[in-house]
C-alpha positions as CSV (number, residue, x, y, z in Angstrom):
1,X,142.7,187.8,200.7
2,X,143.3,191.4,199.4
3,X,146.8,192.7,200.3
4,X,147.4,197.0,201.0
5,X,150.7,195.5,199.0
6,X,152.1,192.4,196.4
7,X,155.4,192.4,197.7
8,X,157.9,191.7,194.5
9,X,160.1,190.7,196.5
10,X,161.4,187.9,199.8
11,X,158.3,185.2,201.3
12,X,156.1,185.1,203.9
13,X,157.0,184.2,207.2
14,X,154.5,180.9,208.1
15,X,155.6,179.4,211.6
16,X,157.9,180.9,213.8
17,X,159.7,177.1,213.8
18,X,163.1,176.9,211.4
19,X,162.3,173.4,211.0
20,X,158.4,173.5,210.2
21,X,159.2,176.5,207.7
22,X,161.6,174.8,206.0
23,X,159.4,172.2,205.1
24,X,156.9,174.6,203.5
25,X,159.6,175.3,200.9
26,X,160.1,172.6,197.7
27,X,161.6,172.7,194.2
28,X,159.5,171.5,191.1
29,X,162.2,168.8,190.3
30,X,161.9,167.7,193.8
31,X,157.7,166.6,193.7
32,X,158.4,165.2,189.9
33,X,161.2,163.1,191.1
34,X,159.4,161.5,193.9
35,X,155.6,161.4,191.9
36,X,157.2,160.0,188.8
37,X,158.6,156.6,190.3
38,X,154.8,156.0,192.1
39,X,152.6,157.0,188.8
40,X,155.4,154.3,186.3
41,X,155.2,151.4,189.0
42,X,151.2,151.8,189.7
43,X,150.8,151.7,185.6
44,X,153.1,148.7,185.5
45,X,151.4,147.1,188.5
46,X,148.2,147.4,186.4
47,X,149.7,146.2,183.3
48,X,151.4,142.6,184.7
49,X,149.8,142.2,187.9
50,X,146.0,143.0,187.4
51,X,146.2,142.2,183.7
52,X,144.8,145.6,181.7
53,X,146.0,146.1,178.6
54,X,147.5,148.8,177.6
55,X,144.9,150.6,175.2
56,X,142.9,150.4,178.4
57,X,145.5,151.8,180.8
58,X,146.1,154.8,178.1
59,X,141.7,155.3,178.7
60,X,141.4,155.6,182.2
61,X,144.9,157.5,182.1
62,X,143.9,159.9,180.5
63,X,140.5,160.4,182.7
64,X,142.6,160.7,185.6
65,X,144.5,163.2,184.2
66,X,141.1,165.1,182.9
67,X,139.0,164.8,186.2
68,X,142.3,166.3,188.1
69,X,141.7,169.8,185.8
70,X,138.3,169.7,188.0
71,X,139.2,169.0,190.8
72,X,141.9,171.8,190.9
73,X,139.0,174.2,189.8
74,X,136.9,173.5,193.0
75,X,140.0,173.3,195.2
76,X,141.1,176.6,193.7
77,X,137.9,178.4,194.1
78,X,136.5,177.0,197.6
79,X,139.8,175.7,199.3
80,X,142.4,177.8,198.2
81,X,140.3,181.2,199.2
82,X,138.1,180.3,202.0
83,X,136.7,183.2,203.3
84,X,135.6,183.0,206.8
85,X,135.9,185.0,210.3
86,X,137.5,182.6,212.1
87,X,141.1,183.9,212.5
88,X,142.3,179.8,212.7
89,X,140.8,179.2,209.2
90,X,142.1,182.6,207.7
91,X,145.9,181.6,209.4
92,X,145.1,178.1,207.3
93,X,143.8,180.0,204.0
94,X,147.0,182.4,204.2
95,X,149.5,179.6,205.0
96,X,147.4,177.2,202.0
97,X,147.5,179.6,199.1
98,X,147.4,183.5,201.1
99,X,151.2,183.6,200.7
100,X,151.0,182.9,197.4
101,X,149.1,185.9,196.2
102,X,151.0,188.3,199.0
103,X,154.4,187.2,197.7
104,X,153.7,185.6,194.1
105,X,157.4,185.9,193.0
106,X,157.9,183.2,196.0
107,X,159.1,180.3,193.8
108,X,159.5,178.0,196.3
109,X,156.2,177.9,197.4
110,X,154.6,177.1,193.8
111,X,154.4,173.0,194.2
112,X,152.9,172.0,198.1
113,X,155.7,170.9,200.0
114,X,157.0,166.7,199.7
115,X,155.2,165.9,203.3
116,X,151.9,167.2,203.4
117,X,151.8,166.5,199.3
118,X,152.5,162.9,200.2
119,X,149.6,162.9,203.3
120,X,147.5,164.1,200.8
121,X,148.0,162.1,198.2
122,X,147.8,159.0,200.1
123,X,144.1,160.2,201.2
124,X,143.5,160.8,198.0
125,X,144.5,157.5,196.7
126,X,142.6,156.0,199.6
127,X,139.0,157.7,198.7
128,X,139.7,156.8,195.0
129,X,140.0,153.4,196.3
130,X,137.1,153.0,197.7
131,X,135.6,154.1,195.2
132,X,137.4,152.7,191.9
133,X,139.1,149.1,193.3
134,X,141.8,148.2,191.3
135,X,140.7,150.9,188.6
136,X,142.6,153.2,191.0
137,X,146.2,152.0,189.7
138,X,145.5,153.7,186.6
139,X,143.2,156.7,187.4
140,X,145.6,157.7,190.5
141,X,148.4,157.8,188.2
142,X,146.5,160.4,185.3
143,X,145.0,162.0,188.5
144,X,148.9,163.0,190.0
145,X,150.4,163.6,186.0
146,X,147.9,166.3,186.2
147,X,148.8,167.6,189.8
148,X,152.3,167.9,188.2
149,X,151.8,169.6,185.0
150,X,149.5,171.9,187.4
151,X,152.0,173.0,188.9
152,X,154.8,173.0,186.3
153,X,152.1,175.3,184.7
154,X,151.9,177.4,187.5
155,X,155.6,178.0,188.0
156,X,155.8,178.7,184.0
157,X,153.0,181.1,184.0
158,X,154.8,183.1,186.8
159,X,158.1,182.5,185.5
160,X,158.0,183.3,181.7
161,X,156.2,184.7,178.8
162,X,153.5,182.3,177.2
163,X,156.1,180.4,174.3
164,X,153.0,179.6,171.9
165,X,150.6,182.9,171.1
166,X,147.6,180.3,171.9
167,X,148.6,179.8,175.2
168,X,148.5,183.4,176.3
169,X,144.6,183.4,177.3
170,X,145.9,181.3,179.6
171,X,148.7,183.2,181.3
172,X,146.5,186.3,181.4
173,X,143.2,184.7,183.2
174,X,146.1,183.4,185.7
175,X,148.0,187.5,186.1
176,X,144.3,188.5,186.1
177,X,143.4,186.7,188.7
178,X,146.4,188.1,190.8
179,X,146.3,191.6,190.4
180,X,142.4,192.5,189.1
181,X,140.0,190.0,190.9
182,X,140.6,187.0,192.9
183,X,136.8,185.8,192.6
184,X,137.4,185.1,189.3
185,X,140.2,182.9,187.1
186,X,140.7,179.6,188.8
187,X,141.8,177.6,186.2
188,X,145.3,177.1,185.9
189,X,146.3,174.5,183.8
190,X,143.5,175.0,181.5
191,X,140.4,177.6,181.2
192,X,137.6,175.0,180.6
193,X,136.0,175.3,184.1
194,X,135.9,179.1,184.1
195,X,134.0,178.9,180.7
196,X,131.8,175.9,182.2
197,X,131.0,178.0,185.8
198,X,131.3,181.5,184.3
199,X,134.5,182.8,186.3
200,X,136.1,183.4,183.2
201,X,137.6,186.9,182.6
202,X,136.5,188.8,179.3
203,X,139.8,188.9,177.9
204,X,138.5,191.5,175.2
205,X,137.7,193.6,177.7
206,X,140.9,193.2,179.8
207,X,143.7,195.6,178.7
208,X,146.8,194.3,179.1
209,X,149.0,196.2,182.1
210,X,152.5,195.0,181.0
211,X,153.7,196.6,184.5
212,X,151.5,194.6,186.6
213,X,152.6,191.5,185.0
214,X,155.8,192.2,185.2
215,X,155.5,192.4,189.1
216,X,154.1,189.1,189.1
217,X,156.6,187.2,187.2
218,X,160.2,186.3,188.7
């Protein structure tokens, strides 16, 4: 997914329909508003309908929440830039997460859009499911906080300067991963998996390009 250029400004065009590219566009506030109301009514559902307490609910919570910081590794790093020559899986790679890197100051295409982000979810939820039972009404809900601090992450690392100096490693492996090499820095909303799978850039060896961040931030 190299680009000749990283436009700094406007969006890629994904479909030549008004109505299908409209719904590749969201707002942050728009996926927290309709995850919140599913993740508090699947932890009270577990609470007074399937009888775990809350110490244990807090357990598996927290899990959830973990194993979605994997999962958005592999997703990242396999999903997100497939490489193939089959110019139907490159138009599905570009339109995935392609657009993001050829127009990274694109805002509205940070969080997946509300109707495939619900498909998803739902298929999700369904293979936990099978997996986990009733477990699922507490895992699921950890799982999606993650998915939203993800991307709440994602927009902030784009958006702003890192407001704790700690966090910075963090915001550069992201910018690096942008503008130096795309094969590595996956993690987003934490570095763990790059340190665990050895994508992880040598930030003492990195100088800092203050102009190329600047061209990815809005």
């Amino acid at each position: 997914m190299k680009f000749d250029k990283i436009h700094n400004k406007g969006q890629a065009r994904l479909f030549e329909s008004e109505y299908l590219e409209m719904l590749t566009k969201t707002h942050p506030l728009v996926i927290w508003g309709m995850y919140i109301p599913i993740i508090g009514y699947m932890l009270y559902h577990a609470n007074t309908h399937l009888g775990f307490s809350v110490l244990f609910i807090a357990g598996i919570f927290l899990v959830g929440g973990f194993s979605w910081t994997l999962f958005e590794y592999v997703a990242h790093r396999f999903v997100f830039h497939l490489v193939s020559e089959n110019p139907r899986m490159q138009k599905f790679a570009y339109i995935l997460h392609g657009n993001h890197h050829h127009f990274p100051r694109d805002r509205q295409r940070l969080f997946m859009p509300p109707i495939p982000s619900l498909i998803l979810a739902s298929a999700i939820f369904g293979l936990q499911y099978l997996m986990l039972r009733e477990y699922t009404y507490i895992f699921f809900p950890g799982f999606m906080l993650g998915y939203l601090m993800y991307g709440t992450m994602h927009y902030a690392i784009h958006a702003w300067n890192p407001p704790f100096k700690w966090m910075k490693p963090l915001w550069r492996n992201h910018h690096l991963h942008h503008y130096k090499n795309e094969h590595n820095g996956f993690g987003v909303s934490t570095t763990i998996w790059d340190h665990v799978f050895g994508t992880m850039f040598d930030l003492k060896k990195e100088k800092e390009d203050k102009e190329k961040v600047k061209e990815l931030m809005f």
